[in-house]
C-alpha positions, 0 to 999 in steps of 0.5 A: 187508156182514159183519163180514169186509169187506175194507173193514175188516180189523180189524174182527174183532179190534176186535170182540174187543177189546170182547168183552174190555171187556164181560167186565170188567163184573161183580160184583167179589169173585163168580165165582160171579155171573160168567155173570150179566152175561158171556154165553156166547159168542155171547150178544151176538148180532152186536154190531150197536151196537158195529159201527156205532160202530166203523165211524163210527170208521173212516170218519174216522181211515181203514179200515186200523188198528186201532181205538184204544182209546177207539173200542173202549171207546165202542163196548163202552159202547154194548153195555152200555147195549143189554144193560141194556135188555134184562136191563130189558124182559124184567123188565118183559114177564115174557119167559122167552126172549131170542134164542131163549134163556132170558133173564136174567129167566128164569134168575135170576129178575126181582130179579136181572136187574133189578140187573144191568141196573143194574151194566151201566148204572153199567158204561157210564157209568164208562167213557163218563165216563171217555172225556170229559165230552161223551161221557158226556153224549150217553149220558146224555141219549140214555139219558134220552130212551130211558127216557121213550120205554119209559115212554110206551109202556107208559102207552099200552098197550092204548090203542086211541087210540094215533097214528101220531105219538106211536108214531114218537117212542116208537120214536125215543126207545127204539130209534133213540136208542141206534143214533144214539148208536153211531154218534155216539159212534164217530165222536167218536173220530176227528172230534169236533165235525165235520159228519159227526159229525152226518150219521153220528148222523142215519144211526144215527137214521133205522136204527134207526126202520127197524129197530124198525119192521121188528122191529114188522113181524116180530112180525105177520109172522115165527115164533116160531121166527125171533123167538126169542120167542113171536110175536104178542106186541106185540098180545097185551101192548097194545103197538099198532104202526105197522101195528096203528095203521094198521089200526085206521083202516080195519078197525072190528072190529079195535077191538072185538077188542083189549083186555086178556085175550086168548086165543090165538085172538082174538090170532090173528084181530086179526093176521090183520085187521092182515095183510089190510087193507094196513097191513103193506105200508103199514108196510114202505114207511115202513121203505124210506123210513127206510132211504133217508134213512139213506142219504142221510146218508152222502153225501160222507162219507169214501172212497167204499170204506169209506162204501159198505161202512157202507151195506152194513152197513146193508142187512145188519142189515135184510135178514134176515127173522128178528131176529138171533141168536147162534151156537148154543151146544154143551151136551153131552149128560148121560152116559147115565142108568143102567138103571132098577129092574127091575120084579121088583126093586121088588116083591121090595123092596116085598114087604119092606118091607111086612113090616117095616112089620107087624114094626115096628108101624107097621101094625097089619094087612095093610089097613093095609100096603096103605094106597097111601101106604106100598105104592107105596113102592118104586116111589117110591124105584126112581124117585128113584134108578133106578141103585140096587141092590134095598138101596140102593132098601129103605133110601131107601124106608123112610127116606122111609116114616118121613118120611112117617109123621111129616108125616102124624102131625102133618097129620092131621085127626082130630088137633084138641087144640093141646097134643097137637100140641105134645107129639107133636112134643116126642116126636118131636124126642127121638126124633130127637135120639136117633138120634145116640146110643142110640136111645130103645126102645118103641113102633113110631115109634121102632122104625122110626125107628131101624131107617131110620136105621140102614140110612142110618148105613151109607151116608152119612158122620158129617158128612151124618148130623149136618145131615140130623139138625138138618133133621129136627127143624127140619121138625118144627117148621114141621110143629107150626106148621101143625098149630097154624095149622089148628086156630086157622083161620088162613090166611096172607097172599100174602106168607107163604104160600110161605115157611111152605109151603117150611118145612114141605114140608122142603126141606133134608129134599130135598135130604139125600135127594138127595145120598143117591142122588146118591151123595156129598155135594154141594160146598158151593161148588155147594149154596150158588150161587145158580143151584143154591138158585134151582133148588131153590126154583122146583123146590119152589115149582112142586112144592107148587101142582100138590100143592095142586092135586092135593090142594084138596078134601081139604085145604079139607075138611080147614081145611089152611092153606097151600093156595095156593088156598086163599089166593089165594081168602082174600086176594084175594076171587076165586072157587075157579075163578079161584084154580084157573085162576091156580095151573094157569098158574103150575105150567105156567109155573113147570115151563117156566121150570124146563126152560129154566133148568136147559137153560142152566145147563151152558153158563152154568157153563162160560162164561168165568167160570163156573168149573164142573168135570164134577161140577157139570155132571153134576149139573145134568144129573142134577137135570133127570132127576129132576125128574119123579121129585120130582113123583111123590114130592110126588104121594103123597097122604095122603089116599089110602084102601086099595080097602076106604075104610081107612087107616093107624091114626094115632091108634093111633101117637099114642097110643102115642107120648104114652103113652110120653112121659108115662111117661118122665116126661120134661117138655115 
């Protein structure tokens, strides 16, 4: 039977009416929060605990009408309570996908799923108190013994001893509960208190250990495809199952196989001993038996029409081969990305700015404008801003080429006295101050500072040119503080790393360079919400491990501070191998993770709720195509030498700017 039943024709449009209720369920004062617990549609799968609250609501007050409205609010609680335990398990099993989509964990992050499973929670409850004091005690009782279920199992994971009998009642308490509950609560709409009552929350009971068994079937059995999650994975987590507890019993290498910490292939191995001793077939006939006594519950109760249909129902959410899913969502496609930089263009530009680079200062001599840092510059900017005309790519290359100048003036390590380092970006910041006025003369930094900024003035407004200023000087200063780190020895915590690490990386100093190619300022409203920021900092975040990575010898060589390998050696005493393993697994987690957030940012922004406009969509579109450009614009090492072993003359710049700086009198 489907939800089309001739047997219950409002049951569509019930179906809606709890629709309605769940999209109430959100963060009062915040639209901007809206799709962080109302999905888009589809998003609830196929509702199948409010569609068996309704239909326990039918078989009493009769199949004809309209659910009345505390059936539908029950059967919308039910929903509530579901959805927080998944917003909850994918926190805990650290799952990126839900149904085939990216989970709440994966795009807004473990801390906020987590409270949203708790608003969700609070939700259910307001609504099942206010239906009566019997109802809310139901829930709360089944919620009770679903948590103690999920606790149990997890205190058990990866235990080889593991029965059959405390498996069924982890599985009774975390699955069958919930779908026993729907069931009962419908019913308690129209016939509280009665026999059937309980024979229907018997039927929901025995369901649902027949669909959690079959679920725990289908992770051996199914692709990842159908499960919407990678397969295998309950093996993989320690979570053993009936035909994994099963097997156990009769295939003694399968013992010595599981254990924490498998590979891909030891996983796969286990899985196919578990396929080939019987267990799964085993395991199947115990999912018919439960069906059969679900079943039986139904006997006697109601019309015979509508209590055959319920039946059907029932063999429908099991007869699938694949866990349900929603619809697919349609995201329409980003507009097409412009032509990129012709390569003639980039070397007529790079031709340029190597001239400039002589008529600054900033090299002293051709070797030095062949340094790979400065002559790939073009080439750099061509790729962050592929639309742009052979000036627009000249004025962004040579503003980046100043910010690199400035990084690398602070980060080098022939640079060893602390006050030097403290005057240096003193200097520094005047010199930027001044860009807002006259600029101070003298000397090739300020030189090439000024003139960059000139050709920036041109193109971005008074208001733009004001914050990008106050970020400058700001990153100055992180940059003076890890200059001092390295020269003291001091490595920081975990816990200090990654923020030290963004300051001085300059995020704000990004996302200025972004809006420079992206052609306007972006909306406050869009730059402050929380998807965006949350974007912006996994991007930076992933960004800087595979830098530091790409850069470990050097900056271990060099006593650089923030090396997150570095750090994760430091603090938790393992060796340089390992800390190198766990920084790889983190970058190719931390992009995947980017991937499927920014995926489904444009069909979360125009979920009821979402409030986005076009711009915003096809800004969301524009930060997925770029991504790979940012990675390669991180990628430029300093520590690049020209084919003869040189590199720029940053001790001469120095020298230079601290020259100027005594003579001006000017005090620190």
């Amino acid at each position: 039977m489907t939800t089309e039943s001739p047997f219950f024709p409002a049951l569509i449009s019930d179906l809606e009416r709890v629709r309605e209720v769940l999209g109430l369920a959100g963060v009062r004062g915040r639209p901007d929060l809206a799709t962080l617990t109302r999905q888009p549609r589809g998003g609830h799968g196929r509702l199948i605990r409010p569609t068996l609250a309704l239909l326990s609501y039918y078989l009493f007050a009769g199949p004809e009408g309209a659910a009345d409205v505390r059936a539908v609010r029950a059967a919308a609680a039910v929903e509530l309570l579901h959805t927080a335990s998944l917003y909850h398990d994918d926190v805990i099993d650290d799952a990126r996908q839900r149904r085939g989509r990216p989970s709440v964990n994966g795009v807004w992050g473990a801390r906020m799923a987590v409270l949203a499973g708790d608003l969700l929670v609070v939700n259910a409850s307001r609504i099942l108190a206010e239906l009566g004091e019997r109802e809310a005690l139901v829930a709360a009782e089944a919620g009770e013994r679903a948590c103690s279920g999920v606790i149990a199992e997890t205190a058990d994971r990866f235990l080889l001893s593991r029965t059959e009998e405390a498996y069924m009642e982890v599985t009774g308490a975390k699955t069958a509960e919930l779908l026993s509950v729907a069931c009962r609560l419908g019913a308690m709409q129209a016939a509280p208190g009665s026999e059937g009552e309980e024979a229907l929350a018997r039927f929901g009971w025995h369901l649902g250990l027949a669909y959690q068994v079959r679920d725990d079937i289908l992770d051996l059995t199914a692709t990842a495809g159908n499960l919407g999650k990678p397969a295998n994975s309950d093996i993989v987590e320690g979570v053993y199952t009936l035909p994994v507890i099963r097997a156990l019993a009769r295939e003694p290498v399968l013992a010595r196989l599981l254990r924490r910490g498998l590979t891909a292939a030891e996983a796969e191995s286990a899985r196919r001993l578990v396929l080939s001793c019987g267990a799964v077939d085993e395991a199947r006939q115990v999912v018919d038996a439960h069906m059969e006594a679900a079943l039986r519950q139904l006997d006697g109760l109601g019309d015979p029409r509508p209590r055959e249909a319920l039946a059907g129902y029932a063999r429908s959410v099991m007869s699938t081969g694949k866990r349900p899913g929603p619809a697919p969502v349609t995201v329409p496609a980003p507009s097409p990305a412009p032509a990129g930089v012709p390569a003639r263009v980039r070397d007529g530009v790079q031709e340029r700015v190597d001239a400039w680079l002589l008529e600054t200062g900033l090299a002293a001599t051709p070797e030095e404008v062949r340094h790979p840092r400065w002559s790939g510059m073009a080439s750099a900017a061509a790729r962050m801003w592929p639309g742009a005309d052979p000036e627009q790519v000249e004025t962004l290359a040579r503003w980046i080429l100043v910010c690199y100048v400035l990084d690398d003036l602070l980060e080098d390590p022939a640079l060893t006295d602390p006050e030097e380092v403290i005057q240096l970006r003193h200097r520094l910041t005047l010199l930027i101050r001044d860009l807002g006025d006259t600029p101070r003369a003298g000397g090739a930094v300020a030189t090439a500072l000024a003139q960059s900024w000139a050709r920036i003035r041109l193109i971005q407004p008074p208001s733009w040119q004001a914050r990008a200023l106050d970020h400058l000087a700001e990153w100055l200063e992180a940059c003076e503080r890890e200059a001092c780190h390295r020269l003291s020895g001091f490595v920081p915590s975990l816990r200090d790393q990654l923020p030290l690490r963004l300051r001085s990386a300059g995020p704000d100093l990004a996302l200025d360079l972004f809006e420079v190619t992206y052609g306007r300022q972006i909306d406050p409203v869009v730059r402050d919400h929380p998807l965006f920021r949350r974007a912006l900092d996994l991007g930076l975040t992933v960004v800087l491990a595979e830098n530091d990575l790409r850069t470990l010898e050097q900056d271990e060589a060099a006593g650089a501070p923030y090396n997150l390998v570095r750090v994760l050696c430091h603090e938790t005493g393992c060796t340089r191998q390992e800390a190198i393993d766990e920084v790889t697994r983190q970058v190719e987690d931390g992009y995947a993770q980017l991937d499927a957030m920014l995926a489904a940012a444009p069909a979360l922004l125009r979920a009821p709720g979402g409030a986005a406009r076009g711009t915003d969509i096809d800004l969301v579109h524009l930060v997925r195509e770029r991504v790979p450009n940012w990675r390669s614009l991180y990628g430029t090492g300093r520590y690049s030498r020209t084919p003869t072993g040189s590199g720029p003359d940053l001790a001469r710049l120095r020298r230079e700017l601290l020259l100027d700086h005594a003579e001006t009198g000017v005090a620190r």
